[in-house]
C-alpha positions as CSV (number, residue, x, y, z in Angstrom):
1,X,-78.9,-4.6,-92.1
2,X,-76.9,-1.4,-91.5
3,X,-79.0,-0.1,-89.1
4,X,-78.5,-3.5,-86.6
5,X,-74.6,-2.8,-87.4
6,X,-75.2,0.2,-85.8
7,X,-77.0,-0.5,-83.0
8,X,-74.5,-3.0,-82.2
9,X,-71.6,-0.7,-82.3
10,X,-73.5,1.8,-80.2
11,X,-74.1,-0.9,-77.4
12,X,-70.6,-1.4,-77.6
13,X,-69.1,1.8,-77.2
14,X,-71.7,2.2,-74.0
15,X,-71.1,-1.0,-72.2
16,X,-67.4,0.4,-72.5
17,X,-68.0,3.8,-71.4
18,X,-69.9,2.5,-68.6
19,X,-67.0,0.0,-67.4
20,X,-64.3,2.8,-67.5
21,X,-66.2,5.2,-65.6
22,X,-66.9,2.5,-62.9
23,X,-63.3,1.3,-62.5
24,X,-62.3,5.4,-62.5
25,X,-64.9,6.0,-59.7
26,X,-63.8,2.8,-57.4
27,X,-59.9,3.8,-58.4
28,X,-60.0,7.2,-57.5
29,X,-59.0,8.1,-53.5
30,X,-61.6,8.6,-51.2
31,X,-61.6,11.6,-48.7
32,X,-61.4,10.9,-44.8
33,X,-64.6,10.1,-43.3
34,X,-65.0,9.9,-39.1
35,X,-67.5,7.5,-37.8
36,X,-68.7,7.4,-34.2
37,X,-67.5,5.4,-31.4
38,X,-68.5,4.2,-27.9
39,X,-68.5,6.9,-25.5
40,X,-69.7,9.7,-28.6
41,X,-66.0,10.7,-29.6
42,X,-65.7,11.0,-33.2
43,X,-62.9,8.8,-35.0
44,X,-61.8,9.0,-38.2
45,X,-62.8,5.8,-40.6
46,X,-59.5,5.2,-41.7
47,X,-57.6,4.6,-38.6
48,X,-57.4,0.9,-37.4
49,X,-59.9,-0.2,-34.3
50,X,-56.7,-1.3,-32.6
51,X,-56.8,2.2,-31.4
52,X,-60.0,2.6,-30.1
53,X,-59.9,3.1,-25.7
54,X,-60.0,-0.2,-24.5
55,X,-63.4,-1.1,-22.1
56,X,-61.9,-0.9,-18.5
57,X,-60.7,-4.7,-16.7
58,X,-63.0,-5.8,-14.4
59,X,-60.8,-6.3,-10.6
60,X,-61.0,-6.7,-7.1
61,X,-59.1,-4.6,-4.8
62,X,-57.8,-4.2,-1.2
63,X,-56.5,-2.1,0.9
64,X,-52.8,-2.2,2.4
65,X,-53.2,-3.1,6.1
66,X,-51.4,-2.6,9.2
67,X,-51.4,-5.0,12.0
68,X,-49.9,-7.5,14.8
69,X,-47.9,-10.5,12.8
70,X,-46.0,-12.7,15.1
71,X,-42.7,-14.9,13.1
72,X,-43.0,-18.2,15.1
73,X,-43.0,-22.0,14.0
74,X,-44.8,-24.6,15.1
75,X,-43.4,-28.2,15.7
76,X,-45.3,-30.9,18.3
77,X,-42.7,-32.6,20.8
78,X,-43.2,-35.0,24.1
79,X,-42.1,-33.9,27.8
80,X,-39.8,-35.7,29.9
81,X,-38.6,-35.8,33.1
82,X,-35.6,-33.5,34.2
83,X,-34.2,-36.6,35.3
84,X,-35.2,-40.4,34.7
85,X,-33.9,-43.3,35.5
86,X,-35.0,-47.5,35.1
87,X,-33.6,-48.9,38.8
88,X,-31.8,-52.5,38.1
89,X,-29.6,-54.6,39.9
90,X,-26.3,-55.0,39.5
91,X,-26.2,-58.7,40.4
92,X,-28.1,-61.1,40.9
93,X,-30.3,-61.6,44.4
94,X,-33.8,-62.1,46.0
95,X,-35.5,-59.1,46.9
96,X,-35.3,-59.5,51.1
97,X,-37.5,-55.9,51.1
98,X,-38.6,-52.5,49.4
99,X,-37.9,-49.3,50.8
100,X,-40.9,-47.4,49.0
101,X,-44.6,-47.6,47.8
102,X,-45.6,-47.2,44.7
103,X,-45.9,-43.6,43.3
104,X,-44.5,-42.4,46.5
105,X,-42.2,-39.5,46.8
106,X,-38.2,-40.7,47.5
107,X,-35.3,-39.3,48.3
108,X,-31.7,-39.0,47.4
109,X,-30.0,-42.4,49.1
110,X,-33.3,-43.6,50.2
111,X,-32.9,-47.3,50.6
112,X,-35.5,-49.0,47.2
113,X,-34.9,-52.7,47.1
114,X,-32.9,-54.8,49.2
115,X,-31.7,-57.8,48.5
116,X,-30.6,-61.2,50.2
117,X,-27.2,-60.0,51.4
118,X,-26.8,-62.9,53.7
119,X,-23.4,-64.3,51.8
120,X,-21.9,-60.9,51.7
121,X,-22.2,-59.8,55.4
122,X,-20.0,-63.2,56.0
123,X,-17.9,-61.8,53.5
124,X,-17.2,-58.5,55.5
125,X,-16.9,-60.1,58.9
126,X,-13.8,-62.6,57.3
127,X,-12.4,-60.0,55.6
128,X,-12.8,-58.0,59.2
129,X,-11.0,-60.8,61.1
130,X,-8.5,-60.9,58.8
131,X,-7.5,-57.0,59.1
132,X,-7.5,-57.5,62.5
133,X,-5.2,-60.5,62.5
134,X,-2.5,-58.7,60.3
135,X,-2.7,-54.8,62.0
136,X,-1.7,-57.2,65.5
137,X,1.4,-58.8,63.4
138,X,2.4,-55.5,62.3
139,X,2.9,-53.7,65.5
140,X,4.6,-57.1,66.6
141,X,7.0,-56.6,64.0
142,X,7.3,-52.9,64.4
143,X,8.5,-53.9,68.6
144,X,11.0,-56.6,67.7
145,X,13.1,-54.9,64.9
146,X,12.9,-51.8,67.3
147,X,15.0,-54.2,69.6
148,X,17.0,-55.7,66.4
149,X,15.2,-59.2,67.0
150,X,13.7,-59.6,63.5
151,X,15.0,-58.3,60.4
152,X,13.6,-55.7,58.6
153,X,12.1,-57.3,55.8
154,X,9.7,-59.4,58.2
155,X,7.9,-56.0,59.2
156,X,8.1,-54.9,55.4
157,X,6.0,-58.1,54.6
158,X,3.5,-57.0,57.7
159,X,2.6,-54.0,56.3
160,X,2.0,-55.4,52.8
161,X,-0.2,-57.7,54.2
162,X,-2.2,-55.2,56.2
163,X,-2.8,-53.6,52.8
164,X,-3.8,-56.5,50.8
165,X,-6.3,-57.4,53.6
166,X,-7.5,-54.0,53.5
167,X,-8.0,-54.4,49.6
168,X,-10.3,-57.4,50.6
169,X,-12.5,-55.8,53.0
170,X,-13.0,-52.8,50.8
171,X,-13.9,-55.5,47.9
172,X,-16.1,-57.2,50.5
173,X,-17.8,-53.7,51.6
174,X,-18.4,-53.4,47.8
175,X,-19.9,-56.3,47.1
176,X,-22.3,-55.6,50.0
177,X,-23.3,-52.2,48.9
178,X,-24.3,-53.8,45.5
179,X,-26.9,-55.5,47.7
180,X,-29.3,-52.7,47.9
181,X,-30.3,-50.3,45.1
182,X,-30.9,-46.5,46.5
183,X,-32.3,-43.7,45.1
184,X,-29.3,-41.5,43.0
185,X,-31.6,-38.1,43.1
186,X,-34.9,-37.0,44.6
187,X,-37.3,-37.9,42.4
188,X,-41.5,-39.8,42.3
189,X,-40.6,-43.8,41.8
190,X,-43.6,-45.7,39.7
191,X,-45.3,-48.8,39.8
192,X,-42.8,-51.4,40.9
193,X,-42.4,-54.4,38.4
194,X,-41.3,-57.0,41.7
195,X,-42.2,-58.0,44.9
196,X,-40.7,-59.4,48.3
197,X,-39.2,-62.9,47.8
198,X,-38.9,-62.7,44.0
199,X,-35.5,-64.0,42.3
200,X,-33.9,-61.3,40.0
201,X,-31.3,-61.4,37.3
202,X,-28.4,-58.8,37.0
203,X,-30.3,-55.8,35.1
204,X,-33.8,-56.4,35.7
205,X,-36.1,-53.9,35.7
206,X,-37.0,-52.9,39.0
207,X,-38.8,-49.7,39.6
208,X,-38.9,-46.1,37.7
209,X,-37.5,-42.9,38.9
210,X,-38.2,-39.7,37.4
211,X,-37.8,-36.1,38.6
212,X,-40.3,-34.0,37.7
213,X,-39.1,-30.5,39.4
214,X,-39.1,-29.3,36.0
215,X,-40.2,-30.4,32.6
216,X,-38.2,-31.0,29.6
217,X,-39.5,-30.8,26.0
218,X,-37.8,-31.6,22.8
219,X,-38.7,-31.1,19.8
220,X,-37.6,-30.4,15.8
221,X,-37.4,-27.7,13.4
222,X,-36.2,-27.1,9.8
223,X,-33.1,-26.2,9.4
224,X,-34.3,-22.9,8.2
225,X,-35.3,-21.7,11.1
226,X,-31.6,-22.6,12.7
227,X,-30.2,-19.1,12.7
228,X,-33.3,-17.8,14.9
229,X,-33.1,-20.4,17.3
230,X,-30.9,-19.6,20.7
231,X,-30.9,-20.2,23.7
232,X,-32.9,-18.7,26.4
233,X,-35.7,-18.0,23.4
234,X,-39.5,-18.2,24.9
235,X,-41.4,-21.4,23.4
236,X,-45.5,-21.8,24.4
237,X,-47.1,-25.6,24.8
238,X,-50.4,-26.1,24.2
239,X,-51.2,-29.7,26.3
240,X,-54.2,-31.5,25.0
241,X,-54.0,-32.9,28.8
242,X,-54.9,-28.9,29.5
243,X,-57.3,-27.9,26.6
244,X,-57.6,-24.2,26.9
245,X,-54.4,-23.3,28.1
246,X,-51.1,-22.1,27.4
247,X,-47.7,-22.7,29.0
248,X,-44.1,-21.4,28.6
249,X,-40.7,-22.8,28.5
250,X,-36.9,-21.6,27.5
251,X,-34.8,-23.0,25.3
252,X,-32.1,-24.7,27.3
253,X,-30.2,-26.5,24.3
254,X,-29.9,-26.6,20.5
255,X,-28.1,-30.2,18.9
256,X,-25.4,-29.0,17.1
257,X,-25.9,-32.2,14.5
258,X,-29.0,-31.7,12.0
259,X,-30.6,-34.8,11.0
260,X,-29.7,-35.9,8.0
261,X,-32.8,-37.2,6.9
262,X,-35.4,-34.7,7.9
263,X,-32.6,-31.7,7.9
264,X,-34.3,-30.8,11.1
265,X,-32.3,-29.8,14.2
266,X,-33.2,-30.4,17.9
267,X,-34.4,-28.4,20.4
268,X,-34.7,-28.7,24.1
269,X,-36.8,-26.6,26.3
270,X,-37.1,-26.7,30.1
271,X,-40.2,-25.3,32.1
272,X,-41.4,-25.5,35.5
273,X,-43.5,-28.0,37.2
274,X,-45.1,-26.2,39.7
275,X,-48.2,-28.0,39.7
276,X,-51.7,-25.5,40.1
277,X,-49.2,-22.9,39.2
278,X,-48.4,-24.5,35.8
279,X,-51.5,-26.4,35.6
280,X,-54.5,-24.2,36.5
281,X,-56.9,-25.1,38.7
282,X,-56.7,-28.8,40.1
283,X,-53.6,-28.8,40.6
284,X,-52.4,-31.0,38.4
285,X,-49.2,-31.9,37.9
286,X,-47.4,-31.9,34.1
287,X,-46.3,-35.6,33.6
288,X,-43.6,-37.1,31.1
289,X,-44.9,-38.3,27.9
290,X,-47.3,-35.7,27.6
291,X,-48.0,-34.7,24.0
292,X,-47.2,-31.2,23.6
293,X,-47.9,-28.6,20.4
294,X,-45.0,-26.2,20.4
295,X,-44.6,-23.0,19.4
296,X,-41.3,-20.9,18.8
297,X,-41.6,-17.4,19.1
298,X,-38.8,-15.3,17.1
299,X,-40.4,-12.1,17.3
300,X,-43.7,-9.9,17.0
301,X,-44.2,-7.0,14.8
302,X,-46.4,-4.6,16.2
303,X,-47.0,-3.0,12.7
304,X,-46.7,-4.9,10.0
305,X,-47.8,-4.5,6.6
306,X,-49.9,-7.2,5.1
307,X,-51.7,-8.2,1.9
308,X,-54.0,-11.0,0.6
309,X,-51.6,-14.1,-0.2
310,X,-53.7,-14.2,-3.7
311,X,-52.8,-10.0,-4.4
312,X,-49.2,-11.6,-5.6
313,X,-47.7,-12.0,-8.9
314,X,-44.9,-14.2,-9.2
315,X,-42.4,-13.1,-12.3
316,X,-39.0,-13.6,-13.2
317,X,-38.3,-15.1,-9.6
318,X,-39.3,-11.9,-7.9
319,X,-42.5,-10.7,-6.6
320,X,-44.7,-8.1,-7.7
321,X,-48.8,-6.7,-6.6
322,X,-50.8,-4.5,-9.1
323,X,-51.4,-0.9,-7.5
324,X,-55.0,0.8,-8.0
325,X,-53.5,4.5,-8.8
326,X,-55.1,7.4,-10.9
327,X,-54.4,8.4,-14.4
328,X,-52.0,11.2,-12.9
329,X,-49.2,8.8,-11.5
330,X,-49.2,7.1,-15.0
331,X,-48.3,10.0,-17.4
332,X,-47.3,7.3,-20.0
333,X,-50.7,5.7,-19.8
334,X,-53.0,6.3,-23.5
335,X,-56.3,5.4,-25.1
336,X,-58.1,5.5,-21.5
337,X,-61.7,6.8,-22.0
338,X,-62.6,9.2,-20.5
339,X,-64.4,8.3,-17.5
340,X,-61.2,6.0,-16.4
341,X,-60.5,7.3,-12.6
342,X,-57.9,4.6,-12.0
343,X,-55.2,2.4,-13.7
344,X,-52.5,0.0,-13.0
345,X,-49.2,0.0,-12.0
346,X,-47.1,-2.9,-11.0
347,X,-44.7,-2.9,-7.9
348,X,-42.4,-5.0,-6.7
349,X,-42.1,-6.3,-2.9
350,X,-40.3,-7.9,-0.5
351,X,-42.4,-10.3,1.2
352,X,-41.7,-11.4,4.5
353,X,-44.0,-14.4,7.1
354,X,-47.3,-15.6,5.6
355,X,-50.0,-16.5,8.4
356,X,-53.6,-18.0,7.1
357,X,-54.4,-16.5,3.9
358,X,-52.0,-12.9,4.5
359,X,-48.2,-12.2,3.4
360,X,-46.4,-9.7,5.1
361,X,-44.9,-7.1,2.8
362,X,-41.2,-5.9,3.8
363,X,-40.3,-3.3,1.2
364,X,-42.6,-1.4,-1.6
365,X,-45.9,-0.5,-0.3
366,X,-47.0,1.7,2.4
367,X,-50.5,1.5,5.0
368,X,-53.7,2.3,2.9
369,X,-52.1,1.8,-0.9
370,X,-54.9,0.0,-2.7
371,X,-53.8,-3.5,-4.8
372,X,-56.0,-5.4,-6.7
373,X,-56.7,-9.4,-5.4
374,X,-58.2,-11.0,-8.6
375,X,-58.4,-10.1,-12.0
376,X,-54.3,-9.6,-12.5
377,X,-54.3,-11.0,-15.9
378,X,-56.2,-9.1,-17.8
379,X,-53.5,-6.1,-16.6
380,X,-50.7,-7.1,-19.2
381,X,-49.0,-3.6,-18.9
382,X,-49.0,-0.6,-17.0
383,X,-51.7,1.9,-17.5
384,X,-54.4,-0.5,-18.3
385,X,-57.8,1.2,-17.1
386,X,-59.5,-0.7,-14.0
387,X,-63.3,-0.9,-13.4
388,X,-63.8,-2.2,-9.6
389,X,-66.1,-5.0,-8.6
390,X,-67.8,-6.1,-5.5
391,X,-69.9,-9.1,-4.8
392,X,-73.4,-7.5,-4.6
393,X,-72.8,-4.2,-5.8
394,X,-72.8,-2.7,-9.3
395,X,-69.4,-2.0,-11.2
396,X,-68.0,1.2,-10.5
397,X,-65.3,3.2,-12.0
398,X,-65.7,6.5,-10.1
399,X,-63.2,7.9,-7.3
400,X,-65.5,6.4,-4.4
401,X,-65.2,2.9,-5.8
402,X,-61.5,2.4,-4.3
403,X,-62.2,4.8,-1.8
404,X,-64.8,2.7,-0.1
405,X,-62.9,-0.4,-0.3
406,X,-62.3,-1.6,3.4
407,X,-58.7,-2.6,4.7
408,X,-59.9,-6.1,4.7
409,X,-61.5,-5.8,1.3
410,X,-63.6,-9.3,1.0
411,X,-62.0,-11.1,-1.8
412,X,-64.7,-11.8,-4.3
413,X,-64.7,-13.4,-7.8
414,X,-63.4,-11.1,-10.8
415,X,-66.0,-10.6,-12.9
416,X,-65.3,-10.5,-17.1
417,X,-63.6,-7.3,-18.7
């Protein structure tokens, strides 16, 4: 029996020993310890991984390009006549003849329609008669109060009826003239809508007239564009009536009332009708209610600065691209490893015109700059580390990855960081 007591005790005392020595070995602090890391460096085990170099961001790039941008806007508009006109009577008649055939060439006074004018000749030979009639009394009168037989309130009432008389034939000569429609300009009259012998109401339509010397177009643009628009400023027409070629007109008159539903303002441009001159070959001449594509030019910039429209990064209501720089222009930059040739920087621009798929850039970049055009959000600071991509090529990180990225990179898909 003693001897299991001390057994007992002695297991005891060694299951304790053994616990305190554990809990001093796992209490005690341990010494630092470095471990290795991509790339070979040696870290230390106790620093957090947070600090390890990040792996490069995958990105496309392009170059900063210089070339021809024109500023114009583009609206569609009809053509019309310098001049048109819808010949009607002023009364009502039968048409006793026309002075024109159809499509024919007229000239100013040229006589169009007659009509039936019977009734107002008879008119203008009484009111004829009667002139005569009452200049005779007058210089009757005028003898006998020169010889103090009549008074002289007789050859007062003469002359008023000379003028009253007068007043009639003039009124006669009037209704005559209304008789017969004339041309009011040179002009090309259509296809007549009566013929010889018809009856006609008072504002009928009769015949068009339109002078097509020159060409009018109007069209509409957004009230943007209203401080660029003047007079005088070269428009081109593209006529799908003339596939293929271009024509060009001046601005001859701005409305000074915007439309209050479309906030557009309207334009009118004249050009030439010259015929083969205008038209090309054939001759042909330009004819109103052509449909016409317009283009307003404001100006052309020889050397403007361009970028992919997809390069920019909208923040804060301003505008900013992502610069592919190297390591040296981004002092503040950290934790790159050490193979990184290029990082980002962000800059902000000024853009101006956009034309398919390019943005001109005003202010903050300069010909040849290299931006990245896909991968922007996996930059979320300055200094981040890039690794370029290309469709078909193998990621690079190397100086002759940016270098050999064309002016007109080809946009490609970003591939993952």
């Amino acid at each position: 029996m003693p001897s299991k007591a001390v057994y007992s005790v002695v297991a005891i005392v060694g299951i304790a020993a053994l616990s305190g020595a554990a809990w001093w070995y796992q209490s005690k602090p341990q010494g630092p310890k470095e471990v290795l890391v991509a790339g070979g460096a040696a870290q230390p085990a106790g620093r957090s991984s947070a600090s390890a170099p990040a792996r490069p961001a995958g990105v496309e790039v392009a170059k900063v390009a210089s070339t021809t941008l024109q500023d114009d806007a583009q609206s569609v508009g009809s053509l019309r006549s310098r001049q048109s006109v819808m010949m009607r009577p002023e009364v009502a008649g039968r048409v006793k003849s026309l002075g024109f055939k159809d499509g024919a060439v007229v000239r100013k006074g040229q006589l169009l329609v007659q009509l039936d004018d019977t009734l107002q000749r008879a008119e203008l030979s009484q009111a004829r008669a009667q002139l005569s009639i009452a200049e005779a009394n007058f210089k009757r009168n005028q003898e006998l109060v020169a010889q103090n037989f009549v008074a002289q309130r007789v050859l007062d009432e003469s002359a008023a009826n000379v003028q009253v008389v007068q007043a009639q034939m003039a009124l006669a000569q009037a209704r005559l003239a209304r008789m017969a429609v004339v041309a009011p300009f040179d002009g090309m009259v259509g296809l007549r809508a009566v013929n010889v012998g018809d009856y006609v109401k008072d504002g009928a339509d009769l015949v068009n007239l339109e002078d097509t010397s020159s060409m009018l177009v109007d069209f509409r643009l957004p009230e943007r564009y209203q401080r660029k628009v003047r007079q005088g400023l070269v428009v081109e027409l593209v006529l799908d009536a003339f596939p293929g070629r271009a024509f060009k007109a001046r601005i001859e008159a701005i409305d000074p009332l915007l439309d209050a539903n479309g906030r557009s303002v309207g334009i009118r441009a004249v050009l030439p009708n010259t015929g083969g001159e205008q038209a090309g070959k054939g001759g042909a001449p330009l004819r109103p209610g052509m449909f016409a594509r317009v283009t307003a030019i404001f100006g052309v910039n020889t050397a403007a600065l361009v970028v992919p429209e997809e390069a920019l990064v909208p923040q804060g209501g301003k505008q900013f691209v992502v610069l592919v720089v190297p390591p040296s222009e981004m002092p503040a930059a950290t934790n790159l490893p050490l193979e990184t040739q290029w990082v980002s920087k962000r800059q902000e621009v000024k853009l101006g015109v956009r034309r398919q798929g390019k943005v001109e850039v005003t202010e903050g970049l300069s010909e040849g700059q290299t931006i990245v055009v896909a991968g922007q959000q996996r930059l979320q600071r300055d200094g981040t580390a890039l690794r370029i991509v290309e469709l078909g090529r193998a990621p690079a990180t190397g100086p002759a990855a940016a270098a050999s990225a064309p002016a007109s990179a080809p946009v490609t898909r970003a591939t993952g960081g």
